[in-house]
C-alpha positions in Angstrom: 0.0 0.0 0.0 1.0 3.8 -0.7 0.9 5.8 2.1 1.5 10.1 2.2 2.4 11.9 5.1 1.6 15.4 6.1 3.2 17.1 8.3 7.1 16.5 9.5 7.6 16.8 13.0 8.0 14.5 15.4 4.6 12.5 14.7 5.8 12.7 11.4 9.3 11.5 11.5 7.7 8.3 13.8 5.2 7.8 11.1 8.2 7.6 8.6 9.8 5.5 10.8 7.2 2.8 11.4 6.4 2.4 7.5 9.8 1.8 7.1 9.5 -1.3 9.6 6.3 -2.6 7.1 6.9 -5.0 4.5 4.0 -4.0 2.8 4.0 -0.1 3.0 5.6 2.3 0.7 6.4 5.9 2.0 4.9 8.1 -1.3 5.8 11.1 -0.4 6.0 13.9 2.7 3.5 16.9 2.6 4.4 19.8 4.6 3.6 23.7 4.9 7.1 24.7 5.3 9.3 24.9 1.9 10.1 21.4 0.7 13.3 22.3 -0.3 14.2 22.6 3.6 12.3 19.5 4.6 14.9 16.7 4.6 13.3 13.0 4.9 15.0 9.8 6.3 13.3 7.5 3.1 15.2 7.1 -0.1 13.1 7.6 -3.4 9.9 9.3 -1.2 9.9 12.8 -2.0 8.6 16.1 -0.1 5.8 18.2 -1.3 4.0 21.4 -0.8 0.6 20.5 0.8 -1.1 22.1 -1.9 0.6 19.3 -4.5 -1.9 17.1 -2.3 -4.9 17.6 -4.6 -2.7 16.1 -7.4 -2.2 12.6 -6.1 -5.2 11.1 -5.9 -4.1 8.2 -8.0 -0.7 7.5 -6.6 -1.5 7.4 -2.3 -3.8 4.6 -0.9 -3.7 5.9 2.5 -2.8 9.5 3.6 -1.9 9.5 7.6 -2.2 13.1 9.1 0.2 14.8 11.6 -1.0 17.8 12.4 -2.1 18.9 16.2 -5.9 18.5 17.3 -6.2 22.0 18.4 -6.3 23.5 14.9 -4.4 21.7 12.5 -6.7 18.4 12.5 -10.2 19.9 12.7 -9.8 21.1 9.3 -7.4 19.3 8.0 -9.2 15.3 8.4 -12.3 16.3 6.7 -10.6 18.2 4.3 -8.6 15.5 2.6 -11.2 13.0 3.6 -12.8 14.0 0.4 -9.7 13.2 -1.4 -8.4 10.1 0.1 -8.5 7.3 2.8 -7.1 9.6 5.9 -6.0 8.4 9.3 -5.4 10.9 12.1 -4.4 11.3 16.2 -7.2 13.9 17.3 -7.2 13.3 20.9 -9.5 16.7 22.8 -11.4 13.9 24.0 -14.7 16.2 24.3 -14.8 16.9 21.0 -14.2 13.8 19.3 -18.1 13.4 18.5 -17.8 17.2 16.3 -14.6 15.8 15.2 -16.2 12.6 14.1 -19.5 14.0 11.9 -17.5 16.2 10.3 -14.7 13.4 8.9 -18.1 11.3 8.2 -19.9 13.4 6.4 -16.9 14.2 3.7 -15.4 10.4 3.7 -19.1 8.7 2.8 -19.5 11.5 -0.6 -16.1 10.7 -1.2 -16.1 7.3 -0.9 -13.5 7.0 1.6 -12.3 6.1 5.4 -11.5 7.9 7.4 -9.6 7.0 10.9 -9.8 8.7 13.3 -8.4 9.4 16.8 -5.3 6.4 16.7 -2.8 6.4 19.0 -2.8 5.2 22.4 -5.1 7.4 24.3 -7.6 7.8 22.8 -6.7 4.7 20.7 -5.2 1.4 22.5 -6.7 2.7 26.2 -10.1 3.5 24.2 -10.3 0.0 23.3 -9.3 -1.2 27.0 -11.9 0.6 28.8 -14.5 -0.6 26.0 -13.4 -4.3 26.4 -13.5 -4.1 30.1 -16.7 -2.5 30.2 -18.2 -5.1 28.0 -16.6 -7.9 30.0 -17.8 -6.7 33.9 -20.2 -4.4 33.3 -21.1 -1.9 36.3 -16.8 -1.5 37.3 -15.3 1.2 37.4 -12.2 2.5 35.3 -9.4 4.4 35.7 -6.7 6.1 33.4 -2.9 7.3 34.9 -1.0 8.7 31.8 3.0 9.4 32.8 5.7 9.4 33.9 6.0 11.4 30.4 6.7 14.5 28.9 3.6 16.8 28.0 4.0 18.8 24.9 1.3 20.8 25.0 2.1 21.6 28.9 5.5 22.0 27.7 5.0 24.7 25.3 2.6 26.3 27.5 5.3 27.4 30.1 7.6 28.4 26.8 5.1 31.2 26.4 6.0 32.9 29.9 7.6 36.0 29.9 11.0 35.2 30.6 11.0 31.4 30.1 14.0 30.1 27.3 12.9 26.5 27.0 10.9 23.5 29.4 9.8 20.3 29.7 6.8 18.9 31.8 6.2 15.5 33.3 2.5 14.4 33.8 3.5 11.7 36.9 0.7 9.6 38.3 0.5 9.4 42.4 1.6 6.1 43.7 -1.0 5.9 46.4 -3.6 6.7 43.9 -2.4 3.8 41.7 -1.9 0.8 44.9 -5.6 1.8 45.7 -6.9 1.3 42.5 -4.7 -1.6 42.0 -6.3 -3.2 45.5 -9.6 -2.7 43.9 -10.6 -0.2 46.3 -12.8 1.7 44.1 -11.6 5.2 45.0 -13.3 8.0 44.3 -9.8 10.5 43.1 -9.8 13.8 42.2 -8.0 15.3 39.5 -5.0 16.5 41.9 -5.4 13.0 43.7 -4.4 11.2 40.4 -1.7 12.7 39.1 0.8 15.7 39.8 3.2 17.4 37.3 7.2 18.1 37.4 8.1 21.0 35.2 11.9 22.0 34.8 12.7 25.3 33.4 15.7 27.6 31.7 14.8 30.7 32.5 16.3 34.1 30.4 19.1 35.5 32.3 17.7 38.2 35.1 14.2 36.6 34.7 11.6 37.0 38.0 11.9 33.6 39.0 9.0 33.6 41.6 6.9 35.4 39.1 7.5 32.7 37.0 6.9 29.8 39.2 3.4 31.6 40.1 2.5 31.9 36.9 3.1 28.3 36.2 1.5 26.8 39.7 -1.5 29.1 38.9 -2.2 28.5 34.7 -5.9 27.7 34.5 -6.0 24.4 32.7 -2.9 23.0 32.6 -1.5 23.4 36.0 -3.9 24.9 38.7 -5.7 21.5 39.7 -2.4 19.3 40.2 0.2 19.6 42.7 3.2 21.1 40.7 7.0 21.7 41.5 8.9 23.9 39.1 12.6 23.2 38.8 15.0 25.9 37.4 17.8 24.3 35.6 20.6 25.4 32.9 19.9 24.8 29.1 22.9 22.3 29.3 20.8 20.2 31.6 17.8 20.2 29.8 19.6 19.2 27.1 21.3 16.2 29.0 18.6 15.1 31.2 15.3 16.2 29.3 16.1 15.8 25.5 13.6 12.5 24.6 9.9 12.5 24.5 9.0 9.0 26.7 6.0 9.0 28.0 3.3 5.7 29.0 -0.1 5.2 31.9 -2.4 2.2 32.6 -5.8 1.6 32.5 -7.1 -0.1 35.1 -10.6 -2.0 35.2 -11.9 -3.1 38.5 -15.6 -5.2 38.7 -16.9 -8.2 40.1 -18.8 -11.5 39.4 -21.2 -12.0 42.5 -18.4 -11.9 45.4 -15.4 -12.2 43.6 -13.8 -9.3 42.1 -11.3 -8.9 39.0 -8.7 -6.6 37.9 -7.8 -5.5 34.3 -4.7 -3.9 33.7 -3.6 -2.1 30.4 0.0 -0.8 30.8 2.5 1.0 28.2 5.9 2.3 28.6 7.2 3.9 25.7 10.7 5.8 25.0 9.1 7.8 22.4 5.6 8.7 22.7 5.4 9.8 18.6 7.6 6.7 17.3 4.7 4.9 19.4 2.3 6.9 18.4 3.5 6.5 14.4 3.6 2.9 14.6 0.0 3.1 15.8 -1.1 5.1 13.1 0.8 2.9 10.4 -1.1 -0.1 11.3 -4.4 1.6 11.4 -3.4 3.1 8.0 -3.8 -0.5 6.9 -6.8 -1.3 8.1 -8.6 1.7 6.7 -7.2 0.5 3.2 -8.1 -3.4 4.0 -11.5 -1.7 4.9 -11.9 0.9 2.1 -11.1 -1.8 -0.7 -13.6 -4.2 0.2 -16.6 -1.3 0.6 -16.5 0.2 3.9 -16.9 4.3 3.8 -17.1 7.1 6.4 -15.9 8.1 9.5 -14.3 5.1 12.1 -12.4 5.1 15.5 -10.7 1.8 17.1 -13.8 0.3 17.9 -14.9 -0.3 14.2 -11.7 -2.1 13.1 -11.6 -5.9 13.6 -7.9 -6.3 15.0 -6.9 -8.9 12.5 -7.4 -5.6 9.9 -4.0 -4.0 11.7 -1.7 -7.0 11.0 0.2 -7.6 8.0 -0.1 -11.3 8.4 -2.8 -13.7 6.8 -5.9 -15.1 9.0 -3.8 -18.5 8.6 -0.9 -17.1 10.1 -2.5 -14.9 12.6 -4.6 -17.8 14.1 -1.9 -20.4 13.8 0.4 -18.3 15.7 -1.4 -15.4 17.9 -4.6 -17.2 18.6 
């Protein structure tokens, strides 16, 4: 299968990276805003595009996977080339997922196409955890941790403090949060009992450093419900100590059959969160070509894909050895 990619950062470069690791995928080409010519891509023979070359290629990409960011790029961008091709995308503000998803639908069923979307791990692999726990033991209870891992989006919103040269933020779940869940206690947890948040910061030379911290401690939305230490370090050690993008959580499913209760327990630890991520998306990419060739049209998340859709290998292979 031929497979596009728009957009080339980090998403994009794990995206590039998983295809690589597919027998049966073929990197086309890389789409990006930014001038090709400065684009440089790790895949011999793909090439890099303008975005607008996109409307060109109809016949020559099976499968376009999107890398853009949910809070603007995505929204436009999924039902936008869902009328052009099969698309697969990692749109993850949760509460909009439904506006997200009638939008992609409505374009992908006039085109003819799938569309994908919301891959990755949450939502994506911990969507389809809670779903099959919920089915198994109905009336439990379920509970996501996410970390310890770096935030981008937390990230870059201390960068935009007055004064602040660079940061990285760790989401870190509360141990006593996660041994009572784990001992099927059934807490009730608020947001600052579940997890708190470890953000280390250069700051500019001369820089208010208390006025920074405050700001931080007291963002609406980010930071203001969780316990938070801020840590002022040099660039050098940022550099050193902070420079990879790992990140992970569980979901964990407690319910009961009459007396006797049961635990399920989805866990990830990744050393990349968008190689992860990419790899994700790669997989899903063929599925929603599997899907598209034998009819199937419209919007889709996770839970419409039949896992044996993801692998590479043949129902023979896949039930003589993963079954």
């Amino acid at each position: 299968m031929r497979v596009g990619i728009l957009g080339y950062g980090n998403l994009g470069k794990g995206v590039e990276k998983a295809i690589a690791a597919n027998d049966d995928q073929e990197l086309v080409a890389v789409f990006t805003r930014r001038d090709p010519s400065t684009v440089k891509i790790a895949t011999p023979g793909a090439k890099v595009f303008a975005e607008e070359e996109l409307s060109h290629m109809q016949e020559e990409i099976d499968v376009l996977i999107l890398c853009g960011g949910s809070a603007t790029d995505l929204p436009v961008m999924t039902p936008k080339y869902a009328s052009l091709f099969n698309v697969v995308d990692s749109f993850d503000t949760h509460a909009n997922i439904p506006t997200h998803f009638a939008a992609v639908d409505e374009a992908a069923k006039k085109a003819g196409k799938v569309g994908v979307i919301s891959c990755g791990w949450d939502p994506g692999m911990f969507s389809l955890s809670r779903l099959y726990a919920h089915s198994i033991l109905p009336g439990g209870k379920d509970y996501t941790f996410w970390g310890r891992g770096v935030s981008q989006g937390h990230s870059d919103a201390i960068r935009r403090i007055e004064g602040v040269l660079d940061a990285r933020q760790y989401t870190v779940p509360v141990p006593e949060a996660l041994d009572r869940v784990r001992r099927g206690e059934n807490p009730t947890l608020s947001t600052r009992e579940k997890h708190t948040r470890e953000c280390f910061v250069v700051a500019k030379e001369g820089a208010d450093l208390s006025r920074i911290e405050k700001e931080i401690k007291e963002m609406p939305n980010y930071f203001a419900d969780y316990d938070t230490t801020v840590t002022f370090i040099s660039q050098e050690e940022l550099n050193e100590k902070h420079s990879g993008l790992p990140h992970g959580g569980s979901v964990i499913y407690t319910g009961s059959t009459g007396e006797n209760k049961h635990t399920i327990e989805y866990r990830l630890e990744l050393d990349s969160n968008p190689e992860f991520t990419g790899s994700i998306l790669a997989a899903v990419a063929r599925a929603a070509h599997r899907m598209n060739r034998e009819g199937a049209k419209g919007a889709k998340t996770m839970f419409d894909i039949a896992p044996a859709y993801l692998s590479p290998l043949s129902g023979e292979e896949i039930r003589a050895h993963l079954l």
